[in-house]
C-alpha positions as CSV (number, residue, x, y, z in Angstrom):
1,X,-23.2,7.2,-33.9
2,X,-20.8,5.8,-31.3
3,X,-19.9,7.6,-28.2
4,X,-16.4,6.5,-26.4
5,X,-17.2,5.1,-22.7
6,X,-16.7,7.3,-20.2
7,X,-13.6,6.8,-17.9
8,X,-14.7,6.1,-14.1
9,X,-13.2,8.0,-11.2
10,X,-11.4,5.2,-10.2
11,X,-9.3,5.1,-13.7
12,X,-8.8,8.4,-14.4
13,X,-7.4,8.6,-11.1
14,X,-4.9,5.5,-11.1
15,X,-3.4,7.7,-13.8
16,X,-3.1,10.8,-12.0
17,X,-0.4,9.2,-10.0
18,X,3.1,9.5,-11.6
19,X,2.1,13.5,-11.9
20,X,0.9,13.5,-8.2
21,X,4.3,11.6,-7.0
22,X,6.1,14.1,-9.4
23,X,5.0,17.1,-7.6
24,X,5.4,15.1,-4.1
25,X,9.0,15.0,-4.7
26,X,9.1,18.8,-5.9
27,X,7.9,19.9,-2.9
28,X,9.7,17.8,-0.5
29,X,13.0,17.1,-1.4
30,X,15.4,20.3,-2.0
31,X,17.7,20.8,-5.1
32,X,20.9,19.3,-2.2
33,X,18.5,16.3,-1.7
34,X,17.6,17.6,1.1
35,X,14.0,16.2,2.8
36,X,12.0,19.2,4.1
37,X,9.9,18.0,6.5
38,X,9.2,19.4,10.0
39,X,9.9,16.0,12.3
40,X,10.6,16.0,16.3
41,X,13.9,15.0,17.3
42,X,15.2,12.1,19.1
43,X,12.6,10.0,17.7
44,X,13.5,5.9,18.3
45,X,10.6,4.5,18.0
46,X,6.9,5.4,15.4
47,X,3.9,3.6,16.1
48,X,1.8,4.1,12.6
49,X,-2.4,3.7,13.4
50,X,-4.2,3.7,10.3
51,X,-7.4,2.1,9.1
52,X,-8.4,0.9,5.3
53,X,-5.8,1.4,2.5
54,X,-4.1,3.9,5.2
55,X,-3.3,1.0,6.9
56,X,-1.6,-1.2,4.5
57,X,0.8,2.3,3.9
58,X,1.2,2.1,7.2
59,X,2.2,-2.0,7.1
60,X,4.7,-0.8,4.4
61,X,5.7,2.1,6.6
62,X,6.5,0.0,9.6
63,X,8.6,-2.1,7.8
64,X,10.7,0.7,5.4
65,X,11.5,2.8,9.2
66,X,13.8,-0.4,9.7
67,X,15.5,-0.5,6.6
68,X,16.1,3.1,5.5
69,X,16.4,4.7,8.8
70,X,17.2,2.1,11.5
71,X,14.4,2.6,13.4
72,X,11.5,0.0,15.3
73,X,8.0,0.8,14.2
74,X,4.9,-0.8,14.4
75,X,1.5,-0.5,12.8
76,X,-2.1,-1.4,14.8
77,X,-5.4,-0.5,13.1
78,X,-7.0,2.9,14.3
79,X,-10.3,0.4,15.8
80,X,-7.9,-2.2,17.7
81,X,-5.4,1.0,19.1
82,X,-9.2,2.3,20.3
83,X,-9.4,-0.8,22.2
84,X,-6.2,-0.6,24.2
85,X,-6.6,0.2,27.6
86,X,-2.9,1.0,27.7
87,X,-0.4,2.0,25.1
88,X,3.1,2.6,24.6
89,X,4.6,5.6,25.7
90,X,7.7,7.4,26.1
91,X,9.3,10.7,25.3
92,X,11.4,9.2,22.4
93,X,8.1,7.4,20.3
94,X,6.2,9.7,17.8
95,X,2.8,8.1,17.2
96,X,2.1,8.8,13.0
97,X,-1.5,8.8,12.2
98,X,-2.9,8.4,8.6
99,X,-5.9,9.1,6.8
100,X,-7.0,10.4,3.9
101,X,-9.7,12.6,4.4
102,X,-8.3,13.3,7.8
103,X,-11.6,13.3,9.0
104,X,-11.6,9.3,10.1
105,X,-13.4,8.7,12.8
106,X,-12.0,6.1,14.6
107,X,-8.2,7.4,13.6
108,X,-9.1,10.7,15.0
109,X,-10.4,9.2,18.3
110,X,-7.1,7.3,18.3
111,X,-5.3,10.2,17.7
112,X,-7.2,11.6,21.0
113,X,-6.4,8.9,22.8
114,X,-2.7,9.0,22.5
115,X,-2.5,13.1,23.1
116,X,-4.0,11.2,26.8
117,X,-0.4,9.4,27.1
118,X,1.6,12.9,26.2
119,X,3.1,11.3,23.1
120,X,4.4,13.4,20.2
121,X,1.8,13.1,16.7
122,X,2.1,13.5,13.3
123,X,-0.4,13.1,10.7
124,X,-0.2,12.1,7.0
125,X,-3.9,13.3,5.6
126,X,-4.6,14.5,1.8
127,X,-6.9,17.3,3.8
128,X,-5.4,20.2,5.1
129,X,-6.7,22.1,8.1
130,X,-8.9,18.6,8.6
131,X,-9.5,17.6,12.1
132,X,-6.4,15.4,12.6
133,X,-4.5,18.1,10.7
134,X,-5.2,20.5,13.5
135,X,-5.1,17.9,16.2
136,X,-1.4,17.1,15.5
137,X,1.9,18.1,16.6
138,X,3.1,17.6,13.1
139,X,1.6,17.7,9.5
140,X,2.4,16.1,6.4
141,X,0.0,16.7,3.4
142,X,-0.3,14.0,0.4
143,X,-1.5,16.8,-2.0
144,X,-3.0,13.9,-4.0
145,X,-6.4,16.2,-4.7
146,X,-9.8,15.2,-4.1
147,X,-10.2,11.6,-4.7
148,X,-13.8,10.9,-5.7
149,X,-13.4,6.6,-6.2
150,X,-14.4,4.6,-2.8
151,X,-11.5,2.5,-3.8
152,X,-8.4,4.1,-2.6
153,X,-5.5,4.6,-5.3
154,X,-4.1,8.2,-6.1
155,X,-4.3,8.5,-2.3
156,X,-2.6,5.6,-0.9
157,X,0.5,5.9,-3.3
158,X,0.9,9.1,-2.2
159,X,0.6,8.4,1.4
160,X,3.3,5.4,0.5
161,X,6.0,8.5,-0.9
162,X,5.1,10.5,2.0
163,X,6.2,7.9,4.6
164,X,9.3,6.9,2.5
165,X,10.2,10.6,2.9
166,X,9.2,10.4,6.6
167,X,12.0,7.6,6.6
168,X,14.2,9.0,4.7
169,X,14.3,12.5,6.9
170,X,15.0,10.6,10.0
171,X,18.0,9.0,8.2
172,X,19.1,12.2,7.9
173,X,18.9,12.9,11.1
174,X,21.0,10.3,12.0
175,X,23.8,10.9,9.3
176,X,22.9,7.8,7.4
177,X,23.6,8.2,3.8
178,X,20.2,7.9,1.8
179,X,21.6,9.6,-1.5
180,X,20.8,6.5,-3.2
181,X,17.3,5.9,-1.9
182,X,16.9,9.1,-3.3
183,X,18.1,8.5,-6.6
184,X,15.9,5.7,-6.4
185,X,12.7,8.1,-5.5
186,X,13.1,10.5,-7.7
187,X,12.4,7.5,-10.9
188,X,9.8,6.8,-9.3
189,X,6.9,8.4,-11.8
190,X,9.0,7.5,-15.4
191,X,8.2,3.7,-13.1
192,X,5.3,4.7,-13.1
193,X,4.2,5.4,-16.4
194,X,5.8,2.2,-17.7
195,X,3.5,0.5,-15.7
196,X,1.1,2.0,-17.2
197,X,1.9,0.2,-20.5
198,X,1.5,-3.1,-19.1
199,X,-2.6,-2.2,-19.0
200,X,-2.9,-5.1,-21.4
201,X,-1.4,-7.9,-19.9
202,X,-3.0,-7.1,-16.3
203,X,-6.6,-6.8,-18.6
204,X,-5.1,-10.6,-19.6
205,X,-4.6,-11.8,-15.8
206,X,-7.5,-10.0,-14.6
207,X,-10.0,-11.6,-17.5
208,X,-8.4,-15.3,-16.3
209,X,-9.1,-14.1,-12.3
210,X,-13.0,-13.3,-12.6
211,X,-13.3,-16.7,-13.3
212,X,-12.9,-17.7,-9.7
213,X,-15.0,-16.9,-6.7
214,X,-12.2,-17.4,-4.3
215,X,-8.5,-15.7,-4.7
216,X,-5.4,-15.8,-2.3
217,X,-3.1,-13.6,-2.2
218,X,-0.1,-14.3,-0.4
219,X,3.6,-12.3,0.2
220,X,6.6,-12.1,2.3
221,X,8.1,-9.6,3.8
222,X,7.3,-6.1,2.6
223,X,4.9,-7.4,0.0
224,X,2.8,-8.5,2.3
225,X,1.3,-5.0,2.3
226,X,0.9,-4.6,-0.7
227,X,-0.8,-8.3,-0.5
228,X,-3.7,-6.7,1.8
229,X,-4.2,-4.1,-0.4
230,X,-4.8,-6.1,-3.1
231,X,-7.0,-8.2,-1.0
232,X,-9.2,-5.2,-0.3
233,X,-9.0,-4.1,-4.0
234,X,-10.2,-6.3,-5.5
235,X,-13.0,-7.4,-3.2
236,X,-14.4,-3.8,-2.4
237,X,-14.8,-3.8,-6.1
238,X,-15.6,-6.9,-7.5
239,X,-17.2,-8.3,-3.9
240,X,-15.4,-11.8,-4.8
241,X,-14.1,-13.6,-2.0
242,X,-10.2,-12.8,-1.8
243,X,-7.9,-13.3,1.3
244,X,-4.3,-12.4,1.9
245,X,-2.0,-14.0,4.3
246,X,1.9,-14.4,4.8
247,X,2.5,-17.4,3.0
248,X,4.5,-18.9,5.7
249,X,1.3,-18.8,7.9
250,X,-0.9,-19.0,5.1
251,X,0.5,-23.2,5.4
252,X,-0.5,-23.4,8.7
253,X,-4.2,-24.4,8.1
254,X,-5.2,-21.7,5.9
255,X,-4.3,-23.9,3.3
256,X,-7.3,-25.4,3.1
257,X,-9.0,-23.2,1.3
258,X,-7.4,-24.5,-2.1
259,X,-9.5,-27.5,-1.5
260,X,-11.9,-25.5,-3.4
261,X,-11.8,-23.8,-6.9
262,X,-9.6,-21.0,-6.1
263,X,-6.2,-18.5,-7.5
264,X,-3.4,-18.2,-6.1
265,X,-1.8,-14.7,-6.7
266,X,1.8,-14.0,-5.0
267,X,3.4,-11.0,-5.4
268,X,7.2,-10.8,-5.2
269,X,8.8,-7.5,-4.4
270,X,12.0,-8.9,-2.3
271,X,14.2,-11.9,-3.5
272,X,12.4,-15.2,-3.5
273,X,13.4,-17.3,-0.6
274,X,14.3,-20.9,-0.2
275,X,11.3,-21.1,2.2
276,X,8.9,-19.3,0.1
277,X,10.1,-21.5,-2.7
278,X,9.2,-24.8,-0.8
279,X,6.1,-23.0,0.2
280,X,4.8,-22.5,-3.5
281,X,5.9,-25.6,-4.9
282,X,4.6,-27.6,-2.0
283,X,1.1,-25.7,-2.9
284,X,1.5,-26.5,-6.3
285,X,2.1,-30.0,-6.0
286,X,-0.8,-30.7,-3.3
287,X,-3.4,-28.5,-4.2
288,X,-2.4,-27.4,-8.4
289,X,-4.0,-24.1,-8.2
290,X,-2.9,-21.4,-11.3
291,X,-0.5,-19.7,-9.1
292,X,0.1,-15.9,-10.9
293,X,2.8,-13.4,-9.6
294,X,2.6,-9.9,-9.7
295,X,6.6,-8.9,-9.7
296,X,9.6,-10.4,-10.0
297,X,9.2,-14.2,-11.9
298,X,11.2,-17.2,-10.5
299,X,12.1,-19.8,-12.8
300,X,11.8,-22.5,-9.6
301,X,8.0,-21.9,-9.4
302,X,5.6,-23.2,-11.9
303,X,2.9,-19.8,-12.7
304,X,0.5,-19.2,-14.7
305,X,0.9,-15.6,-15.5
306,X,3.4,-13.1,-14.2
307,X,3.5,-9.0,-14.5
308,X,6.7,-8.1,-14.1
309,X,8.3,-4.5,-14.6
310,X,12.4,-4.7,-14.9
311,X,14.2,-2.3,-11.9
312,X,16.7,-3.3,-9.5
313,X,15.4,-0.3,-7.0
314,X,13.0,-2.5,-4.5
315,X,11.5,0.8,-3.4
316,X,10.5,1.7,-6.9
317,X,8.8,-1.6,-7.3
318,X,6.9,-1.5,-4.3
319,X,5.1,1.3,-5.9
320,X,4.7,-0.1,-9.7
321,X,3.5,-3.5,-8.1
322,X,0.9,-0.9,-6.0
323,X,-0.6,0.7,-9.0
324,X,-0.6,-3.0,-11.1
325,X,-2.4,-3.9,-7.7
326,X,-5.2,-1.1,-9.2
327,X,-5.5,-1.7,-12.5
328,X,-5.9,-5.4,-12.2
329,X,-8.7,-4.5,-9.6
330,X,-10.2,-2.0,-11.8
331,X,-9.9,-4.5,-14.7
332,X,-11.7,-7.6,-12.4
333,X,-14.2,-5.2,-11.7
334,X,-15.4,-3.9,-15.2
335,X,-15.2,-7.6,-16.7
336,X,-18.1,-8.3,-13.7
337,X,-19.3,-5.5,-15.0
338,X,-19.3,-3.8,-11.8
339,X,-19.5,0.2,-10.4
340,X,-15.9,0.7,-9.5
341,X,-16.8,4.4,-8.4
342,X,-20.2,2.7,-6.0
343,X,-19.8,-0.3,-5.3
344,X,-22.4,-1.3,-2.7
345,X,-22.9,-0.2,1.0
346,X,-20.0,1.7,0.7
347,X,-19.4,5.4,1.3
348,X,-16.2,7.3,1.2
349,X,-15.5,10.7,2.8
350,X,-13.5,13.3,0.7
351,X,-13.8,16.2,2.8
């Protein structure tokens, strides 16, 4: 008799996420397109202090403030913001906290800390009435539901919509017209279920990948979030040694590393530049690792594999190159043959 494998956490919550983004944008953004969500005013700068996967949301966050809404942000990990003796602070910054559980320790001390300096907080938990929940001036839940995987997916792509809301409702403060950001938002889960379909080509990639002890992953820009992430995906699950860099800096000694057996994965949200161009091909010629890029292909750089999904929206991608980020982690993982859901030493809180 044959029984059909069960599904892990980690899977059957990857696929949860066009459904959770669905309902994100239900809830948030009015039939006028309006973004309900409580925010101080005369906001001009966000300091984002995260830790984990929150962190690399916040990365993306710090960047997507600039573009959508015109304003400086920054993001510092919740343990090095702990170490500061003194931070930045001023009636016009809004300090944005995130955290799945909401019950992070060192993001809640850090969220203690900066109530010390009398700046303004918000937090961005999947835990209502958590401790940072209660602990902030402002509140913004994920409503992802309980994520049971130590590796962090349903959670951080939520966390990713809500800070592009976040964005988008301080445009709107500011009479900035977002109307097609939020055309481009509200695609975002049909995205999402396409990438779904391209399961078997990432189960390709990620079969060629387990091969290697050592992966880079490199980005530009934006990406370069979604670069950590990966990083931190695919080790936490499969424990092979990955790093991630900017690639620019990744030349400046870094480098090296291709001396030994190693893959080079770039991933490619924004428009290749000439620099990033030299940069690959430089590292081709030198060092001829199988270079693979996870988004958009360039017929100037000589890959191996790429996993493309076609849409002109760069916000949309950022969040179909996030969950081909999963499944190819998932899919390294299970040809190891490892426990996505336990993988050693690790513990996650879901409180």
């Amino acid at each position: 008799m044959f029984f059909k494998k069960r599904k892990s956490s980690m899977e059957r919550e990857i696929f949860e996420q066009s459904k959770i983004l669905e309902h994100l944008i239900n809830i948030y953004i009015s039939e006028n397109e309006d973004i309900n969500i409580d925010v101080p005013q005369g906001i001009e700068q966000i300091v984002f202090v995260a830790s984990g996967s929150s962190y690399h949301c916040a990365r993306y966050g710090a960047d997507i403030f600039g573009s959508i809404a015109n304003l400086e942000a920054r993001a510092i990990y919740s343990s090095e913001f702990l170490l500061k003796a003194v931070i930045p602070h001023a009636d016009n910054m809004l300090y944005i906290f995130i955290t799945q559980s909401g019950e992070t320790s060192d993001t809640n001390k850090a969220l203690i800390k900066a109530k010390q300096f009398g700046v303004r907080t918000l937090c961005i938990t999947n835990k209502e009435d958590s401790t940072i929940w209660n602990a902030s001036d402002y509140k913004l839940c994920c409503h992802a539901g309980v994520e049971r995987s130590i590796a962090a997916t349903k959670s951080l792509t939520s966390q990713m919509m809500c800070v592009t809301l976040l964005a988008l409702r301080f445009a709107q403060l500011k009479n900035l017209d977002v109307n097609n950001y939020i055309d481009d938002i509200l695609s975002i889960p049909q995205y999402i279920d396409k990438t779904y379909e391209l399961r078997p080509k990432i189960k390709s990639l990620a079969c060629f990948i387990s091969k290697y002890k050592n992966v880079v992953i490199c980005a530009d820009g934006v990406s370069y979030a979604l670069a950590k992430e990966a990083a931190l995906k695919i080790k936490e699950t499969s424990y092979l040694n990955v790093s991630s860099s900017i690639l620019g800096e990744f030349m400046h000694g870094h480098v090296a590393v291709l001396n030994n057996k190693a893959v080079l994965i770039y991933i490619l949200v924004d428009d290749l530049s000439y620099i990033a161009t030299k940069n690959l091909n430089k590292i081709k010629e030198e060092y001829n690792p199988p270079i693979c890029i996870l988004g958009n292909k360039n017929v100037k750089i000589k890959y191996s594999y790429n996993i493309n999904i076609d849409c002109e929206s760069k916000i949309v991608k950022y969040f179909c190159v996030a969950v081909m980020i999963q499944l190819l982690a998932l899919e390294v993982a299970l040809k190891l043959h490892r426990n996505v859901d336990k993988p050693h030493g690790l513990n996650k809180v879901v409180k």
